[in-house]
N, C-alpha and C positions, 0 to 999 in steps of 0.2 A: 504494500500500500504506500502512496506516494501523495503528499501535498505541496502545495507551496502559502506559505504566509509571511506576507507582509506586515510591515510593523512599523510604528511611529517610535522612536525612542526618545527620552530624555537627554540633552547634551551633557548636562552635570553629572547625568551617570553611563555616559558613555564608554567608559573601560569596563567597569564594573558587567554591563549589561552584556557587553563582546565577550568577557570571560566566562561568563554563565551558561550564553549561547555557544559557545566553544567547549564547553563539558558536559554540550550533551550527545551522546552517542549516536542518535540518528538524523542526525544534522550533519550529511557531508559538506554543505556548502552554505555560506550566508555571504550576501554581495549588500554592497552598497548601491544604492538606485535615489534616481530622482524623479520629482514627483511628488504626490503627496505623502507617501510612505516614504523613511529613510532606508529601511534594510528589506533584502527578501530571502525569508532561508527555505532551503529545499527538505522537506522530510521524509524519512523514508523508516520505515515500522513494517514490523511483521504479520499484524495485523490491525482492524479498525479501531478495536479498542487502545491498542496501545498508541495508533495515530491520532486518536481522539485525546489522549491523556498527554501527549508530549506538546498538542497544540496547545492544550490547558494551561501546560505549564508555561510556556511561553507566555501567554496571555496574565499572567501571574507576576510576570518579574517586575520588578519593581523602576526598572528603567524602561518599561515599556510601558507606551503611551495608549495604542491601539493597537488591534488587529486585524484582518481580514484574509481570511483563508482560502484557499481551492485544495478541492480533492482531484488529485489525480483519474480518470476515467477510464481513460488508454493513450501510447503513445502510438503516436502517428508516426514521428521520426527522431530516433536518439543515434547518435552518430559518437 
């Protein structure tokens, strides 16, 4: 199972929040984007529930501002 969520962060807690999202295990990737979100991190879980609980936790930190999610469906093309 596979999401992507974006996310507003806090600048004063900007290291803080990068380290958080950096220790979690199904987070290959988090980029910086522009736009009205700052970051977009890739997830990826074994199943729904545990995609469901890692978005959670995200949604939770304390340097994040908002959220907004996409579930992964199918890929069309990963290279």
């Amino acid at each position: 199972m596979r999401a992507h969520v974006m996310m507003t962060t806090l600048p004063k807690l900007l290291d803080e929040t990068n380290e958080a999202l950096a220790a979690i295990p199904e987070l290959p990737g988090v980029y910086a984007i522009a736009g009205e979100y700052d970051r977009i991190a890739m997830v990826e879980a074994p199943s729904l529930e545990r995609l469901n609980d890692v978005i959670d936790a995200i949604g939770r930190m304390e340097g994040i501002g908002r959220t907004m999610s996409a579930v992964v469906l199918a890929t069309r093309l990963r290279r």
